[in-house]
C-alpha positions as CSV (number, residue, x, y, z in Angstrom):
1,X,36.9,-29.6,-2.1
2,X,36.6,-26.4,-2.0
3,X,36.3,-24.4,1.6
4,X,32.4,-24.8,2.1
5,X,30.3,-21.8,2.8
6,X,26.9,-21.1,3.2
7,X,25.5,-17.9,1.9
8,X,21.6,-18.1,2.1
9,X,21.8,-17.8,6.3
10,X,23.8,-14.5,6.6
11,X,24.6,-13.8,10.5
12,X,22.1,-10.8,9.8
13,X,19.4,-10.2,7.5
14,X,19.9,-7.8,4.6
15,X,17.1,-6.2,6.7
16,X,19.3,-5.6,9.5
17,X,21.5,-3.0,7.5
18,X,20.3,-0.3,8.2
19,X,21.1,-1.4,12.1
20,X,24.8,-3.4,11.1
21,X,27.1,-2.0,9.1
22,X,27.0,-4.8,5.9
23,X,28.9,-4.3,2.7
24,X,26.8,-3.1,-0.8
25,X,27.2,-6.8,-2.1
26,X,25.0,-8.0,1.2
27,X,28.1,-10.6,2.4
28,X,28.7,-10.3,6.3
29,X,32.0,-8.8,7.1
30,X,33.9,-8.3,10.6
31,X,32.2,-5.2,11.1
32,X,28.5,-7.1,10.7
33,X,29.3,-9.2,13.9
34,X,29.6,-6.2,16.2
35,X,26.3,-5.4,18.3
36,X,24.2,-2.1,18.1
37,X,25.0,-0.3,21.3
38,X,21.3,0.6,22.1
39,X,18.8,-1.4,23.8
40,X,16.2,-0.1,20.9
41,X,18.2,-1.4,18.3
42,X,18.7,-5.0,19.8
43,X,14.9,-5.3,20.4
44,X,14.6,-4.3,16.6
45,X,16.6,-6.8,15.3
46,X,14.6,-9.3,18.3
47,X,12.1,-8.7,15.9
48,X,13.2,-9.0,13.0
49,X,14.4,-12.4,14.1
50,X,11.5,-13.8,15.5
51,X,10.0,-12.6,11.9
52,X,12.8,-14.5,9.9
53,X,12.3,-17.7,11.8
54,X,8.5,-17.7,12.7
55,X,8.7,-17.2,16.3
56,X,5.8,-16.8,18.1
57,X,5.3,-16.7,22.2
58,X,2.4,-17.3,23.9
59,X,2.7,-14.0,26.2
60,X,4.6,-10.7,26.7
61,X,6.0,-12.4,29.6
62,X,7.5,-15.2,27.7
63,X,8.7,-12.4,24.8
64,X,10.2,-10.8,27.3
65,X,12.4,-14.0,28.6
66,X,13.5,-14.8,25.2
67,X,14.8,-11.2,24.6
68,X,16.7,-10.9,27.9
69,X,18.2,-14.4,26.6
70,X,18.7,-13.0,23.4
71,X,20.6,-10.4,24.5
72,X,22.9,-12.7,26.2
73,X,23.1,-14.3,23.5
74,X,24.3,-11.8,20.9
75,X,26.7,-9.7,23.5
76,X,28.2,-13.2,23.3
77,X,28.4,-13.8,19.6
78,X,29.9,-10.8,19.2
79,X,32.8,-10.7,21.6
80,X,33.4,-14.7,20.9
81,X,33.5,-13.6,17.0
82,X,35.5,-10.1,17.3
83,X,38.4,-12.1,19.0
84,X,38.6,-14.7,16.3
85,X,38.2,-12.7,13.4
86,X,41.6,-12.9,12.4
87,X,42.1,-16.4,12.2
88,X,41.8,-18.0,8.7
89,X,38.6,-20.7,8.7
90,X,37.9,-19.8,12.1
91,X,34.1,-20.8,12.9
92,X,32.0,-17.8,13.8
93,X,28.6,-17.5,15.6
94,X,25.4,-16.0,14.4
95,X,22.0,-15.5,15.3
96,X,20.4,-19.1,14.6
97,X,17.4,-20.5,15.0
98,X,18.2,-21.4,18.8
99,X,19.2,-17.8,19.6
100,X,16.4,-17.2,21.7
101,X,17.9,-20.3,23.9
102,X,19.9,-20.1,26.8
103,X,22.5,-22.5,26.9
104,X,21.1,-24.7,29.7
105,X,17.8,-25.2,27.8
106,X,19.2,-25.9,24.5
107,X,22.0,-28.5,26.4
108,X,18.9,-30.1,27.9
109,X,16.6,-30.6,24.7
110,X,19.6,-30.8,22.1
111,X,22.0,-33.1,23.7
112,X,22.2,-36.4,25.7
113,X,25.2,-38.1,27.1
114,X,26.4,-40.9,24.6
115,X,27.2,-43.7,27.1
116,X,28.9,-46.3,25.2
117,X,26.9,-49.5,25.8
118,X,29.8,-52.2,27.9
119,X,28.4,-55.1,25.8
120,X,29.3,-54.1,22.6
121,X,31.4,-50.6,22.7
122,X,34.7,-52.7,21.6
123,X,33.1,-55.5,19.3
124,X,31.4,-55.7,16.2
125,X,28.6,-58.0,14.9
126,X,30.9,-60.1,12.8
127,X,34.7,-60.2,13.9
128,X,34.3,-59.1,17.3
129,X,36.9,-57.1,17.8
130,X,37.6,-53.2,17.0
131,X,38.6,-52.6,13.6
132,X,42.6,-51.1,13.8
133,X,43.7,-48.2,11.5
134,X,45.3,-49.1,8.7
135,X,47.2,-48.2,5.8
136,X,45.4,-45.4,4.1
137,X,48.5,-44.7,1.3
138,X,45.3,-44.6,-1.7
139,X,43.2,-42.5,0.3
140,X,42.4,-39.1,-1.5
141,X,43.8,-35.7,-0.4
142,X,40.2,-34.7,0.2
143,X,36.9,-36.2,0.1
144,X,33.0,-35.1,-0.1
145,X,30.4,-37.8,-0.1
146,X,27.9,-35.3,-1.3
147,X,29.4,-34.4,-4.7
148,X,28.8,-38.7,-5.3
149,X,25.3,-38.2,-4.9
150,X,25.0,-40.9,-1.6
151,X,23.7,-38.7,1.1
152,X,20.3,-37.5,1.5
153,X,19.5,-34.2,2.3
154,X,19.9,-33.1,5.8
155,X,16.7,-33.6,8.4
156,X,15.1,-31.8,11.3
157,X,14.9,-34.0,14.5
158,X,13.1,-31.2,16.2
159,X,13.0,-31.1,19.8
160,X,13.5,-34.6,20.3
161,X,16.7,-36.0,21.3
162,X,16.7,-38.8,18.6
163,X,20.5,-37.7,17.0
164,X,21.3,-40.8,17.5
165,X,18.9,-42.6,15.2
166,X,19.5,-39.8,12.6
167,X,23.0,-40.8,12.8
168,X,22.1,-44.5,11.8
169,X,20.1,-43.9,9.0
170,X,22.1,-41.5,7.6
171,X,24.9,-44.2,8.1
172,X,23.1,-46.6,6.1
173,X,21.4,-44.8,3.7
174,X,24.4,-43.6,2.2
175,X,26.7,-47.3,2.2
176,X,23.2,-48.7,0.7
177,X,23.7,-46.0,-2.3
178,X,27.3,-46.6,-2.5
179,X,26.8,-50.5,-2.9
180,X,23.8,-50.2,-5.1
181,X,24.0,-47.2,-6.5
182,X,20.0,-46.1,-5.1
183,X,19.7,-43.0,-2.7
184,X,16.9,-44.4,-0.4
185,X,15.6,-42.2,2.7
186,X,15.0,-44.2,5.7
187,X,12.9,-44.1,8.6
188,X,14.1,-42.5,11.7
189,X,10.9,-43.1,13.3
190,X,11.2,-46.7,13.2
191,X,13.9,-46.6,15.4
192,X,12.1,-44.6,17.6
193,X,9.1,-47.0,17.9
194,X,10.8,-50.0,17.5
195,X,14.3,-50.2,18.9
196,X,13.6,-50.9,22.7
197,X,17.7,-51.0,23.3
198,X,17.9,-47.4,22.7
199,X,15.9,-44.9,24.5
200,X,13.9,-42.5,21.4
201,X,13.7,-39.0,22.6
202,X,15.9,-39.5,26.0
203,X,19.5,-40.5,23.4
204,X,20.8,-43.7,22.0
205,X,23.5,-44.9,20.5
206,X,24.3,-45.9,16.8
207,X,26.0,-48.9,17.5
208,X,23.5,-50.7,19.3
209,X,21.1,-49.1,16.6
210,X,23.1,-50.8,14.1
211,X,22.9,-53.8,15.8
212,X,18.8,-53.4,16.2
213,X,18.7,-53.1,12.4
214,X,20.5,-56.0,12.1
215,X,18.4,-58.2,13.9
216,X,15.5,-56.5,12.8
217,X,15.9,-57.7,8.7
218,X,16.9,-53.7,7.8
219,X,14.7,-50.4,7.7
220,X,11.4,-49.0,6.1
221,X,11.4,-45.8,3.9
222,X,10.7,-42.5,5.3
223,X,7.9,-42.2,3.2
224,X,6.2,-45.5,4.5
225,X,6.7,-44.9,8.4
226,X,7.3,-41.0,8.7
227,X,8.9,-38.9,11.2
228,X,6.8,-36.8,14.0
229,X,9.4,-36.6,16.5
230,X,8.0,-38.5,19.4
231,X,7.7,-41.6,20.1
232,X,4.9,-43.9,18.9
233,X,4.1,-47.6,18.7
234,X,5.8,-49.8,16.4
235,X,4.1,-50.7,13.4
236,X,3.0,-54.1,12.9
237,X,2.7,-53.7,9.2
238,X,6.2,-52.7,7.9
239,X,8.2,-53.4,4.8
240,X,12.2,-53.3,5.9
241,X,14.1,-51.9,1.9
242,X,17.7,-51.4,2.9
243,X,19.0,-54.0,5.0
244,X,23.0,-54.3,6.5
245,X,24.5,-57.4,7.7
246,X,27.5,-56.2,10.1
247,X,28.5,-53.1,12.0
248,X,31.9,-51.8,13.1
249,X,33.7,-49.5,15.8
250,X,36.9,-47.9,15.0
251,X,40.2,-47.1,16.7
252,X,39.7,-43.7,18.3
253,X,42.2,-41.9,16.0
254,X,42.4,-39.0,13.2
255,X,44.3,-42.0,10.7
256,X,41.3,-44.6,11.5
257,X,38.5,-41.7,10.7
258,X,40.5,-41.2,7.6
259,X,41.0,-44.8,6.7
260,X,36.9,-45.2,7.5
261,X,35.6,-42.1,5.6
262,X,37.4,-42.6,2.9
263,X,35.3,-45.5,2.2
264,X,31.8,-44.5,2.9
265,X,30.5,-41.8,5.9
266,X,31.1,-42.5,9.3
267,X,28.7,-42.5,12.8
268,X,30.9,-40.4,15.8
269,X,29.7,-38.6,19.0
270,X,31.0,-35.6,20.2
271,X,30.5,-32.7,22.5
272,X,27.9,-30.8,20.7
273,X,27.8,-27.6,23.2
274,X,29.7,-25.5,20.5
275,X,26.9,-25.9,18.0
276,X,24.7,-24.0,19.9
277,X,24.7,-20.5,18.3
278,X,27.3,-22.0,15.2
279,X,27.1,-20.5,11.8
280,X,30.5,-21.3,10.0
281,X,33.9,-22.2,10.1
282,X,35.9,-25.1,11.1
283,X,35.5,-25.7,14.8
284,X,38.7,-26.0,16.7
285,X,40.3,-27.0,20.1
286,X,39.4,-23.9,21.3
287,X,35.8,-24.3,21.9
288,X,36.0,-27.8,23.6
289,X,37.9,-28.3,27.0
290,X,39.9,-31.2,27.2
291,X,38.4,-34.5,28.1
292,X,34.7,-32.8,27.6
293,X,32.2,-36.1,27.0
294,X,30.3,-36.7,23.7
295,X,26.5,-35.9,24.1
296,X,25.2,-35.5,20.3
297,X,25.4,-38.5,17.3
298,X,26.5,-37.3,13.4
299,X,27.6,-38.2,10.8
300,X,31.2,-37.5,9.3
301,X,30.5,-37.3,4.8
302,X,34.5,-36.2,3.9
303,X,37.1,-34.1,4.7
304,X,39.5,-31.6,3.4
305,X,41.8,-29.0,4.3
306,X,42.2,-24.7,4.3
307,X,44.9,-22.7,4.7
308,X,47.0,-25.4,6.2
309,X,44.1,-26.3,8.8
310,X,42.5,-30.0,7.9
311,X,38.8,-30.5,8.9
312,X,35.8,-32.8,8.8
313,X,32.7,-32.3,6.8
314,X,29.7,-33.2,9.3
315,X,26.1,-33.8,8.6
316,X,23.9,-32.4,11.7
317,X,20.2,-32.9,12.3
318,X,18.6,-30.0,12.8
319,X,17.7,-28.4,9.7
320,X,19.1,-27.2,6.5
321,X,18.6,-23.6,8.4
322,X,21.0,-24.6,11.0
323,X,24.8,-24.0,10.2
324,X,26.3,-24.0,6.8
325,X,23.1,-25.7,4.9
326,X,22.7,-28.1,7.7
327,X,26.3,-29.4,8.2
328,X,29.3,-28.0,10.4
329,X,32.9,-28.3,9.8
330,X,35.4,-29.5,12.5
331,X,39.1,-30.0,12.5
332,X,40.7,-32.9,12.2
333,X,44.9,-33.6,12.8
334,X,44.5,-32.4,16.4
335,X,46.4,-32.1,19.5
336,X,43.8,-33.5,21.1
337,X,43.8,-37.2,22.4
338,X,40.4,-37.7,21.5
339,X,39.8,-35.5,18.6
340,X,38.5,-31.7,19.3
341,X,35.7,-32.2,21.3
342,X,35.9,-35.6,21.3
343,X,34.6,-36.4,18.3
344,X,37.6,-39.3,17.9
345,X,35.6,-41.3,20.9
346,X,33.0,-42.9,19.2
347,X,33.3,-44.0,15.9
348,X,31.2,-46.5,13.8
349,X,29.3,-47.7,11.1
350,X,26.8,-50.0,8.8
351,X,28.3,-53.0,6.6
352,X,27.4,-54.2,3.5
């Protein structure tokens, strides 16, 4: 696959030009990512922010906050961007949709620690055991599960830390189409009612979400028992359309992902702090210390490789106007024990 990049959410408005230097064509460049040197100008683009992503406070007080974090937020950007922006793939920053968040607030309503549940963190529903790497001498150079048509467009969780259960679905709605050839959208919300070993809004955990739908006889369309991210009570009246019969964990290596993803999308956890004000580019050691704990669920759809530097294509949860369409990329083929930012710790997914 081609390097993925995301046009339609430039780091800065065409708007903004007159503010940022941007070249005639309206593609960011280097010189794009460096902030205006008066306070005026910042408050400007503040504005023209809050306009591009419907922001709306409830008092000059609270307008005030969020353009003091702001702020923060963009002298950051711009000197995290300006000393990367020689690297080839290198991920880069931007003014998202959670630039008005300081990092404290978004760690507390984005991400919740993934503790692997003792029971079943080595053992799957079937073999009981955790599935080794393996030979993966047939596995393609690169791979994209979106090109075959089996995964459904990204979704929002909104401020509800349900990842997890966004994970899962996506998990199975993508084996489902790959074994039957029908892109179904599941339920999310389900989960969320229903699955009483997981905790809806405080995290959860795919595996034992696997295991749920298991047991449970499969999940309802989206369409039948939609989304409001909170939780609700579980519907007596549901109709389960995609069921799985077995779940599995993986070895916690680079070859295992491979092996797995090569086969159908994969469940991981990882540390999600990065993501925070991410706009594109493969994430690399850099941003993770060492031994940093997964506190966000995704979903790995392929991977490929630029300029030497192999990566993972990951589906997020938080909007196709988050990232690059939705999705992040993240290398893969580390130094890292567990994977850059740990996203080698917690693999799984749905059978069929």
């Amino acid at each position: 696959m081609a390097f993925y990049t995301s046009m339609s959410q430039f780091l800065f408005p065409l708007i903004w030009c007159s503010i940022l230097i941007c070249l005639s064509s309206g593609f960011p460049t280097s010189e794009s990512l460096v902030s205006p040197s008066k306070p005026e100008q910042d408050f400007e683009m503040f504005q023209q922010w809050m306009a591009e992503h419907g922001k709306v406070y409830p008092n000059s007080e609270e307008s005030n906050t969020r353009f003091q974090i702001f702020q923060r937020n963009l002298k950051y950007i711009t000197d995290t961007n300006a000393k990367r922006s020689n690297s080839s793939g290198a991920y880069r920053l931007g003014l998202n949709k959670f630039a008005d968040m300081s990092p404290e607030e978004f760690k507390r309503v984005y991400l919740r620690p993934l503790e692997v549940p003792t029971t079943i963190a080595r053992a799957t529903s079937r073999s009981g055991y955790m599935q080794q790497s393996n030979s993966c001498e047939n596995a393609p150079s690169s791979m994209d599960w979106r090109q075959k048509g089996v995964v459904t467009p990204v979704k929002n969780q909104q401020q509800c830390g349900s990842c997890w259960a966004f994970a899962t679905t996506g998990a199975i709605e993508s084996v489902n189409a790959i074994r039957t050839g029908e892109l179904v959208r599941l339920s999310e919300q389900e989960l969320l009612d229903c699955d009483l070993t997981n905790h809806d809004c405080s995290g959860g955990f795919p595996i034992t979400a696997f295991k749920w739908v298991v047991e449970n006889g499969g999940l309802s369309k989206e369409d039948d028992y939609p989304y409001i991210g909170e939780r609700g009570y579980c519907k007596a009246e549901k109709q389960s359309v995609v069921k799985i019969n077995g779940y599995e964990s993986l070895e916690q290596s680079d070859d295992a992902l491979l092996c797995a993803i090569a086969n159908q999308p994969i469940t991981v956890g990882l540390d999600a702090t990065p993501l925070h004000l991410y706009h594109d580019g493969i994430i690399d050691g850099e941003s993770c210390p060492m031994g940093t704990q997964p506190n966000h669920a995704v979903l790995i759809v392929g991977y490929d490789s630029k300029d030497g530097k192999d990566y993972w294509i990951v589906k997020n949860s938080w909007g196709e106007d988050w990232g690059m369409n939705g999705y992040f990329l993240i290398q893969r083929n580390s130094n890292a024990p567990n994977g850059v930012c740990s996203i080698n710790t917690t693999p799984s997914y749905p059978t069929i």
